[in-house]
LUMLO-664674 format. One record per residue (C-alpha): residue number from 0; z, x, y. Coordinates in steps of 0.05 Angstrom, whole numbers, plus 5000, padded with zeros to 4 digits. Example, Ala and Ser with C-alpha at 12.3 -4.5 7.8 and 13.67 -1.06 7.14 Angstrom:
<atoms>
[atom 0 [5156 5246 4910]]
[atom 1 [5143 5273 4979]]
</atoms>
This chain:
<atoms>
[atom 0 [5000 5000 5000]]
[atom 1 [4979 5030 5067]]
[atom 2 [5027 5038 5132]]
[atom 3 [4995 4975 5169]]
[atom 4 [5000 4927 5108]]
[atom 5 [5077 4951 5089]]
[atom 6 [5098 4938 5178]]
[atom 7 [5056 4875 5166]]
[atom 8 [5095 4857 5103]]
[atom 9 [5165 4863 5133]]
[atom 10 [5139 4825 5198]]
[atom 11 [5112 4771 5148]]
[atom 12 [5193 4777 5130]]
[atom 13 [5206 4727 5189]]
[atom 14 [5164 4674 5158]]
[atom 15 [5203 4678 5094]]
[atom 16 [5263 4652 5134]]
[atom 17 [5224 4609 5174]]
[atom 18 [5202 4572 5104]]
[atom 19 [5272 4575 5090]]
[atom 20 [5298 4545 5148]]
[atom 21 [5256 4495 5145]]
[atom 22 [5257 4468 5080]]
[atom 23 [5329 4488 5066]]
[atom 24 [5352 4426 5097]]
[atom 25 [5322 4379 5053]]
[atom 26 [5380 4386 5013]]
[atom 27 [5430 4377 5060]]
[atom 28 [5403 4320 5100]]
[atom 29 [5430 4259 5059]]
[atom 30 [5503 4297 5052]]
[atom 31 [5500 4310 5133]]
[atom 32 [5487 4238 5137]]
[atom 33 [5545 4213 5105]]
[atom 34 [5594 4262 5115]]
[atom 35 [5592 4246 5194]]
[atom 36 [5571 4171 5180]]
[atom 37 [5515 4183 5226]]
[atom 38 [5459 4130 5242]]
[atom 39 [5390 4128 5237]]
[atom 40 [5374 4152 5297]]
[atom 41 [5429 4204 5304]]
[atom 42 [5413 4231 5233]]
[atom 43 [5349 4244 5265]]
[atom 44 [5365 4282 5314]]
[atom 45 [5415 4323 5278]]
[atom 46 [5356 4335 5221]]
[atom 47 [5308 4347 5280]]
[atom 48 [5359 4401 5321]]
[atom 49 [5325 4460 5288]]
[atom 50 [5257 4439 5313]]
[atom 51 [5271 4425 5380]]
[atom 52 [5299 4492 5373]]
[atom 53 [5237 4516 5350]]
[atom 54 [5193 4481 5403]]
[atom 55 [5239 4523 5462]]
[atom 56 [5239 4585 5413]]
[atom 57 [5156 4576 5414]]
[atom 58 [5143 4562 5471]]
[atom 59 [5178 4617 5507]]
[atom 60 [5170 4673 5452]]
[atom 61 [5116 4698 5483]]
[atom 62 [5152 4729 5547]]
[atom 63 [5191 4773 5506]]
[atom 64 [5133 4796 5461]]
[atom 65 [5105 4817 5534]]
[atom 66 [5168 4835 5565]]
[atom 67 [5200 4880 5518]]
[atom 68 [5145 4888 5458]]
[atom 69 [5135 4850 5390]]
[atom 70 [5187 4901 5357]]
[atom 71 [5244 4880 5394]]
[atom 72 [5231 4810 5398]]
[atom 73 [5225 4805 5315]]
[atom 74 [5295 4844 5322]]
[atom 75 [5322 4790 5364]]
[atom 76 [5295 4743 5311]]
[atom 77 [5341 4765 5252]]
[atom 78 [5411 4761 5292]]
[atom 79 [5386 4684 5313]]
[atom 80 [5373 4669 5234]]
[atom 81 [5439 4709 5217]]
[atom 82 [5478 4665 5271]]
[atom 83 [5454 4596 5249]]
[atom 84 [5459 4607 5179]]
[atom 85 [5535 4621 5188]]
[atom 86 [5546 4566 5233]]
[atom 87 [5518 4518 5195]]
[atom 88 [5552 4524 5142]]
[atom 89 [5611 4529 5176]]
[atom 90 [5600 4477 5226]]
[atom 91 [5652 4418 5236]]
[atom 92 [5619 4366 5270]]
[atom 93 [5549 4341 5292]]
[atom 94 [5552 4369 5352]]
[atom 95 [5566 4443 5331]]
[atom 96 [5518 4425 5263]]
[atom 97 [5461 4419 5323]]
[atom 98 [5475 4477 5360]]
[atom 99 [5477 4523 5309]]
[atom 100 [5413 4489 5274]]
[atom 101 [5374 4493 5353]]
[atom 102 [5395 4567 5346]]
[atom 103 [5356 4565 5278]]
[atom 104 [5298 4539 5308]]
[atom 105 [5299 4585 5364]]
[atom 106 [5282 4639 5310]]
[atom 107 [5226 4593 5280]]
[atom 108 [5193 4586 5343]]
[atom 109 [5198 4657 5362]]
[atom 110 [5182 4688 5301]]
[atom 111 [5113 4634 5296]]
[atom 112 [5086 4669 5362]]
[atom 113 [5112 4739 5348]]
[atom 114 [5096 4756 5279]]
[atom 115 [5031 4729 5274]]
[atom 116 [5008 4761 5332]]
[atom 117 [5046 4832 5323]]
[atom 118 [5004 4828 5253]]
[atom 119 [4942 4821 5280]]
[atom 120 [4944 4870 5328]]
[atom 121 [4961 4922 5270]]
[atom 122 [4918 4900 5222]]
[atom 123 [4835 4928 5208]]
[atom 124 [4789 4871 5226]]
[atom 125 [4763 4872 5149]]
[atom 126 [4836 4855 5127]]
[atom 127 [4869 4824 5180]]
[atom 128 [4858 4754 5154]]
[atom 129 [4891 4762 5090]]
[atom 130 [4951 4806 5126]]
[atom 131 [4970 4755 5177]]
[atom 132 [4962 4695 5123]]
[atom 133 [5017 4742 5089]]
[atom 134 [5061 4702 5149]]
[atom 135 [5040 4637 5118]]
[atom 136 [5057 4669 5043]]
[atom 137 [5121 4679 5070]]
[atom 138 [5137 4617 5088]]
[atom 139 [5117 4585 5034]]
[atom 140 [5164 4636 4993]]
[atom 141 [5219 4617 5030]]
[atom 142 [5204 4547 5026]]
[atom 143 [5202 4552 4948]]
[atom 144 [5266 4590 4941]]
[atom 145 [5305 4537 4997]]
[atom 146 [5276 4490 4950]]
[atom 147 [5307 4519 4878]]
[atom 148 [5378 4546 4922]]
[atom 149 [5380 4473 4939]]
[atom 150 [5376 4447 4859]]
[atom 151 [5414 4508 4836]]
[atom 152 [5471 4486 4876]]
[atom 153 [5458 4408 4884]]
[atom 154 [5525 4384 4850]]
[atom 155 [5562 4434 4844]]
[atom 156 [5621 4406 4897]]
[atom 157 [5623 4360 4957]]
[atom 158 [5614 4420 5003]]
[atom 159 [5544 4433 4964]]
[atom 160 [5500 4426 5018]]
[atom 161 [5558 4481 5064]]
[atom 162 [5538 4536 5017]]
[atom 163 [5460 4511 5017]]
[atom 164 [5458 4528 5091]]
[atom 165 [5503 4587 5091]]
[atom 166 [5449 4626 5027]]
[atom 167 [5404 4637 5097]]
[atom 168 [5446 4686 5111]]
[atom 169 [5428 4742 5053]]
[atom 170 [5346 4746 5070]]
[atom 171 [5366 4746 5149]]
[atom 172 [5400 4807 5146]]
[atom 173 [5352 4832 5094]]
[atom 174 [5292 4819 5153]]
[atom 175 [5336 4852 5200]]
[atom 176 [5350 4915 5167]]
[atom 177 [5284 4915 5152]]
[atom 178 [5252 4910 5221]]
[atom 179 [5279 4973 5248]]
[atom 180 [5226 5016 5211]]
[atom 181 [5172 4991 5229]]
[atom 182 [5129 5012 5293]]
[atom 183 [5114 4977 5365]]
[atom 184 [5051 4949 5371]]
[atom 185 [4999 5000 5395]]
[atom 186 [4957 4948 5429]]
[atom 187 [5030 4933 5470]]
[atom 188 [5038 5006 5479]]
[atom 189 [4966 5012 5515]]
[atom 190 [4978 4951 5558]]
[atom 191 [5043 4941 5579]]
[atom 192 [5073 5010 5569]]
[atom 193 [5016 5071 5579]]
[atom 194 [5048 5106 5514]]
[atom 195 [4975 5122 5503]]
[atom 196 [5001 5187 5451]]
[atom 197 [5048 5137 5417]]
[atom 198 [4991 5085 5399]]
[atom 199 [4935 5135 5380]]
[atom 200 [4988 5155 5328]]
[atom 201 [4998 5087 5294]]
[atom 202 [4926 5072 5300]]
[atom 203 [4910 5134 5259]]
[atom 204 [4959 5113 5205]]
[atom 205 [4921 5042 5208]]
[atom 206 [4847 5075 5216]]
[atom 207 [4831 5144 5230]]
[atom 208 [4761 5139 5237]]
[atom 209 [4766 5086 5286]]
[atom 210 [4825 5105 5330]]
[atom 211 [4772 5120 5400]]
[atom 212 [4741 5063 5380]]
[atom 213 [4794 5019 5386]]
[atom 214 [4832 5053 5441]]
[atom 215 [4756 5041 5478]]
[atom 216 [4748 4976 5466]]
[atom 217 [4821 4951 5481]]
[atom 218 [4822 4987 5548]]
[atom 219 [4743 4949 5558]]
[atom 220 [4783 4889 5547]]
[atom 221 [4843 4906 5601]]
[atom 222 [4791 4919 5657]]
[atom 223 [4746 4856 5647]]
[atom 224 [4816 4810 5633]]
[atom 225 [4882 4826 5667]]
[atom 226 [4933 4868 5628]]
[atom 227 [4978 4800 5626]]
[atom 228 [4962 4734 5661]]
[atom 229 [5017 4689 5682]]
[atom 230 [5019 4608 5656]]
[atom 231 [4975 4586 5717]]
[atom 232 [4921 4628 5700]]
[atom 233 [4927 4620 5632]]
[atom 234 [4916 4537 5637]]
[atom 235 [4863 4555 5685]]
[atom 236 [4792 4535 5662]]
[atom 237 [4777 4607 5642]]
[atom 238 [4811 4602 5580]]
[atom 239 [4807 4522 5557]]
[atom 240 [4758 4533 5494]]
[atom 241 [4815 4580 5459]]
[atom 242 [4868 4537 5489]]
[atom 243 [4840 4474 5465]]
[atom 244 [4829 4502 5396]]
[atom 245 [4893 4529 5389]]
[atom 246 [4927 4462 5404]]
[atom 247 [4882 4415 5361]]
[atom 248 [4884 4461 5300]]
[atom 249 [4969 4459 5315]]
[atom 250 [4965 4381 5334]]
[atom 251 [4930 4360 5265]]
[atom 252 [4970 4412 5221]]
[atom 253 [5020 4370 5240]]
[atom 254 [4989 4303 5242]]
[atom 255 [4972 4312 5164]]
[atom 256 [5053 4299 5153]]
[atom 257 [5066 4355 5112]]
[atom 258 [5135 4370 5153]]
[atom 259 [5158 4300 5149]]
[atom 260 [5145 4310 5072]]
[atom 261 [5173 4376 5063]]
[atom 262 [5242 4349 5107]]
[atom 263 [5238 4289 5063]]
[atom 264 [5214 4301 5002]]
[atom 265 [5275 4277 4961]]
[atom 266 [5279 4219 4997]]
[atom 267 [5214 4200 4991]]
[atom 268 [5204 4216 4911]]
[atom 269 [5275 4174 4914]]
[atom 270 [5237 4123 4947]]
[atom 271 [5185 4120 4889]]
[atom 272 [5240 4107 4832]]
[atom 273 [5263 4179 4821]]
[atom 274 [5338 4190 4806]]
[atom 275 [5369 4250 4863]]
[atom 276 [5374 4304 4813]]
[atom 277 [5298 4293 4788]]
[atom 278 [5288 4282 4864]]
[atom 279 [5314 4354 4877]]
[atom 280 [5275 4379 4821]]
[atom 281 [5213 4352 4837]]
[atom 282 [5220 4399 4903]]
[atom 283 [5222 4460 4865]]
[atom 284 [5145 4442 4840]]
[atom 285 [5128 4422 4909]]
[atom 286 [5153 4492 4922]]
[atom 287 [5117 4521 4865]]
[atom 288 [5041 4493 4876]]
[atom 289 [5045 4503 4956]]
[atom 290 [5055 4582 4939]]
[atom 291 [5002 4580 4889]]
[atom 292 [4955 4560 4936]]
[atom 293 [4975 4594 4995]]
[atom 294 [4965 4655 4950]]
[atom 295 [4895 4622 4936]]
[atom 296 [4884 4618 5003]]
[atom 297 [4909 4690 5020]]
[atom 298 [4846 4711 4969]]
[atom 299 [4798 4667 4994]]
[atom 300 [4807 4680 5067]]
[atom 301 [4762 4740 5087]]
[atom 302 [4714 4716 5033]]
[atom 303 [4694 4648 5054]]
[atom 304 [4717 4640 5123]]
[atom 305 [4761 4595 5165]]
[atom 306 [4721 4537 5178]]
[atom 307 [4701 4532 5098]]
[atom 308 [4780 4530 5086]]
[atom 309 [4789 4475 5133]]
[atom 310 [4738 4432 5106]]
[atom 311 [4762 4436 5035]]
[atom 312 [4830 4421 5060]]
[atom 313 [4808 4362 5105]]
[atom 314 [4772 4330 5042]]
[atom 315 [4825 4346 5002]]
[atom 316 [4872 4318 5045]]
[atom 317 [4845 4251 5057]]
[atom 318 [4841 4235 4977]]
[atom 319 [4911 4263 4965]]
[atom 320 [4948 4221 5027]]
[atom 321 [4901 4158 5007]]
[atom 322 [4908 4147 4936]]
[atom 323 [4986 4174 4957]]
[atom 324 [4975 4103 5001]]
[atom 325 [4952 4060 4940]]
[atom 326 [5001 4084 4893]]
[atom 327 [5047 4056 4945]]
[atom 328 [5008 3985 4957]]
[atom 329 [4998 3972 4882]]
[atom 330 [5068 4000 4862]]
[atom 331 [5030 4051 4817]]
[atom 332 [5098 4097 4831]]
[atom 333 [5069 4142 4777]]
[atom 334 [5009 4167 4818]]
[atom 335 [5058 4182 4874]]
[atom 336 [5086 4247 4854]]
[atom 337 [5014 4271 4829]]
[atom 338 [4979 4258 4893]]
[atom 339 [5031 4292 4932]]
[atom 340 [5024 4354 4902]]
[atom 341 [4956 4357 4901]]
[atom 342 [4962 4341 4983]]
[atom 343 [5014 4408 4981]]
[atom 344 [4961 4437 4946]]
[atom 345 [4906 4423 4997]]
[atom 346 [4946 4433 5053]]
[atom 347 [4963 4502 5034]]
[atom 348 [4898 4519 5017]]
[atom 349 [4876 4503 5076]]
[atom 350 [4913 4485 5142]]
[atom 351 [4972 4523 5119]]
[atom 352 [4929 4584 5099]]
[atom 353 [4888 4584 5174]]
[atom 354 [4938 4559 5219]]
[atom 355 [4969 4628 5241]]
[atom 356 [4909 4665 5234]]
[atom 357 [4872 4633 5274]]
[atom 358 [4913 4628 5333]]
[atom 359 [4927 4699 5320]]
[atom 360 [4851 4715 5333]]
[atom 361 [4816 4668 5390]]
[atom 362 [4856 4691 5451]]
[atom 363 [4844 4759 5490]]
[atom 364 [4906 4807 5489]]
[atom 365 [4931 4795 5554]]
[atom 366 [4928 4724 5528]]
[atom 367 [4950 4731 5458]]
[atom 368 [5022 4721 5471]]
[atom 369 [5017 4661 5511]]
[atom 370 [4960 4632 5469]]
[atom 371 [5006 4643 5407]]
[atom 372 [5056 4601 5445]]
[atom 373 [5010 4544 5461]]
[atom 374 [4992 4529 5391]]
[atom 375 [5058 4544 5360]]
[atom 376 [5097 4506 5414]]
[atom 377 [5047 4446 5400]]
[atom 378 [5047 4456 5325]]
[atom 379 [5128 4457 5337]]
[atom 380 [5134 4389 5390]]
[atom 381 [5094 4343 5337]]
[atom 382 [5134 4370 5284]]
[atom 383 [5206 4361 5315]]
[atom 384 [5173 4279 5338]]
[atom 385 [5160 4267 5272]]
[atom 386 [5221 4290 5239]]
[atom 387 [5262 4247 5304]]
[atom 388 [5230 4193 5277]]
[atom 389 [5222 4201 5205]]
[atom 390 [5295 4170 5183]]
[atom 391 [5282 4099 5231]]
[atom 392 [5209 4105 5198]]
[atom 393 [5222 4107 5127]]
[atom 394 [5278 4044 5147]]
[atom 395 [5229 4006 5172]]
[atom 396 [5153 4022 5151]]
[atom 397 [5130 4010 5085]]
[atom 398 [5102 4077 5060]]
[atom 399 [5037 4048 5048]]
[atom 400 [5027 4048 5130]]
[atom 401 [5058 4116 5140]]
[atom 402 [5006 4151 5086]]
[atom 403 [4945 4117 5115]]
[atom 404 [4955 4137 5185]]
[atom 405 [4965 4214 5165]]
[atom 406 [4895 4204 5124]]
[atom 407 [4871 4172 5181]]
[atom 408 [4891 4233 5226]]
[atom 409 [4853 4280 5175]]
[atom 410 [4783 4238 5179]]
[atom 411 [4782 4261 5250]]
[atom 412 [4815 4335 5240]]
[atom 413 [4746 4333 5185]]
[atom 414 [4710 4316 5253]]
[atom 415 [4737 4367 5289]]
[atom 416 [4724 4420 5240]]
[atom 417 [4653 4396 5236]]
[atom 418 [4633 4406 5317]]
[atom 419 [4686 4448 5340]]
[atom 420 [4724 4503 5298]]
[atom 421 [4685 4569 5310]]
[atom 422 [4687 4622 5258]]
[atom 423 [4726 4681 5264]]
[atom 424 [4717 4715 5197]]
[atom 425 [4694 4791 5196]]
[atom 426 [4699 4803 5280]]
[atom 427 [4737 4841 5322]]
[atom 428 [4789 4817 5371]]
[atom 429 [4754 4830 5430]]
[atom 430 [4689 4803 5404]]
[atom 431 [4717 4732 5383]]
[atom 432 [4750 4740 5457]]
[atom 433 [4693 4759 5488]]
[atom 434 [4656 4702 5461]]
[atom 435 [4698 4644 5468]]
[atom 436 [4718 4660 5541]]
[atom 437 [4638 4657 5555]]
[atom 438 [4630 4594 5523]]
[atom 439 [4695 4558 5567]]
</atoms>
């Protein structure tokens, strides 16, 4: 394993615990529920903390990936993962069960903007698909092992879901230890710092043959485009193609329901005629198949392209969420469980394979860190809505309803795909820049 793919492993690290986080709580939601004797609407917003967390910890990520450098800022990441673990375990009422889950979210957020981009800013063109969808691998990872902590130690005590929260704790400090080693961006170092001797060095442990080249064409890039642009310039018309495509790609990722399911999951396979403990269970496999695929993905990426990803995920999607819909309407329960994998399937073939790539790629660098935080913050606000809402949803709307309109969403994400999505496969940075900002 090369230098640039062992830094991009360990920044990939923060996407294992933002799986984690995310899908850790599945467990604990129906315990947190009833050991506070919370309502609807309040058990949504104590479910939802960590994502409004994670909207804040997106959408300002990007000033200290600018500030102070991606290193730091994936530093800073660990202690906030580290800090809500404990406290969440710990916590002794709603209100300190939300702060300590917003501080969670804060890491999610940050970590969506800063390790995707420090990856791609590392990685050779050729590869650099495949090593920032190891980000997405990640998080599927930690979503799979959230999901088998969570039936390892379903049961075990009514304090279960205290020591569910708290196993966070191990990989944070594991990421943090971790993130020491590994180098500042060199594209960081040219722009924001003039450490020109410091990133020739890491680019010839990325690329030797290609370190003038690089260093020539990211210094091209800082005298046509500013070495950082501030929000106003950056929602100016100069950059709206990337911008736009960076939110719709976020906005139906999330649209397709696949955090509502993962937050859910027991409760919906409960929902379907499955007993708690099979409900658990049955997480583990949705665990299993998403990192299957995302591995499938992972292969497939620099192959086949973006845009031939997305389309088999947006077919794909729309049969798995439909016939998800008629097993629902005809009380066919037994084709619910089926259908849902296959949609975890699809999604993290697709969507969940391109996501964080693709954002990573279709902004400029003086643009990267605030386009990262556009789509992430977007991708993050429709999730944290839908999980608000989920609880009141799944009280009052017949499933049937709620799995039609995310298949509806993906007819016109298929749409979008179709006369949109430009393909990033096999270019440079500068040249998908380049590009795109001549075509806004």
């Amino acid at each position: 394993m090369g230098s640039h793919a062992r830094w991009a492993l360990v920044a990939a690290l923060a996407g294992f615990l933002f799986g984690f986080d995310t899908a850790v709580i599945s467990g604990a939601e129906q315990a947190v529920q009833r050991v506070w004797n919370l309502s609807d609407a309040m058990h949504g917003l104590a479910i939802s903390a960590a994502l409004w967390g994670t909207v804040v910890g997106a959408l300002l990520g990007g000033w200290p990936s600018d500030r102070f450098g991606p290193k730091p800022t994936l530093i800073a990441i660990g202690v906030l993962y580290a800090v809500s673990a404990i406290g969440s375990a710990l916590a002794w009422d709603p209100t300190s069960f939300i702060l300590f889950r917003l501080i969670g979210g804060l890491g999610v957020g940050a970590s969506s903007v800063a390790a995707p981009a420090y990856i791609a800013e590392i990685a050779p063109k050729a590869q650099r698909g495949r090593l920032v969808a190891l980000f997405q691998t990640m998080i599927v990872t930690g979503i799979l092992v959230a999901f088998a902590t969570n039936w390892l130690i379903g049961g075990t005590g009514s304090d279960d879901w205290r020591w569910m929260l708290g196993a966070e704790v191990v990989p944070a400090l594991a990421y943090l230890a971790a993130t020491f080693a590994i180098p500042e961006s060199p594209r960081w170092l040219l722009l924001h710092s003039g450490r020109e001797a410091e990133a020739r060095s890491i680019l010839a442990r990325v690329n030797p043959a290609a370190v003038d080249e690089t260093v020539a064409a990211i210094e091209a890039e800082a005298r046509a485009e500013a070495r950082s642009i501030t929000w106003g310039q950056f929602l100016s018309k100069h950059y709206r193609r990337p911008a736009m495509l960076a939110f719709l790609i976020a906005f139906f990722n999330q649209l397709s329901g696949i955090n509502a399911i993962i937050y859910y999951a027991p409760r919906i396979f409960e929902m379907s005629g499955a007993g708690s403990s099979t409900a658990l269970l049955a997480t583990v496999g949705i665990g299993v198949v998403n990192l299957v695929f995302t591995l499938t993905g992972l292969m497939l990426i620099d192959r086949t392209g973006r845009k031939f990803l997305m389309y088999l995920g947006s077919f794909g999607y729309i049969v798995s969420l439909g016939m998800t819909a008629y097993g629902f309407a005809v009380g066919q329960f037994a084709l619910v469980l089926p259908f849902i994998f296959a949609f975890i399937a699809v999604h993290a073939i697709g969507q969940g394979a391109v996501i964080w790539v693709y954002i990573s790629e279709i902004f400029p660098s003086a643009a990267r860190a605030k386009g990262q935080s556009l789509g992430a913050g977007t991708h993050w606000v429709f999730a944290a809505l839908l999980t608000l809402v989920m609880p009141v949803v799944l009280a009052k709307v017949s499933p049937v309803a709620i799995f039609a309109f995310f298949a509806a969403m993906m007819v016109l994400q298929l749409v979008w795909v179709r006369f949109a999505m430009v393909e990033t496969r096999g270019r440079s940075l500068e040249n998908i820049a380049a590009d795109l900002l001549k075509r806004a």
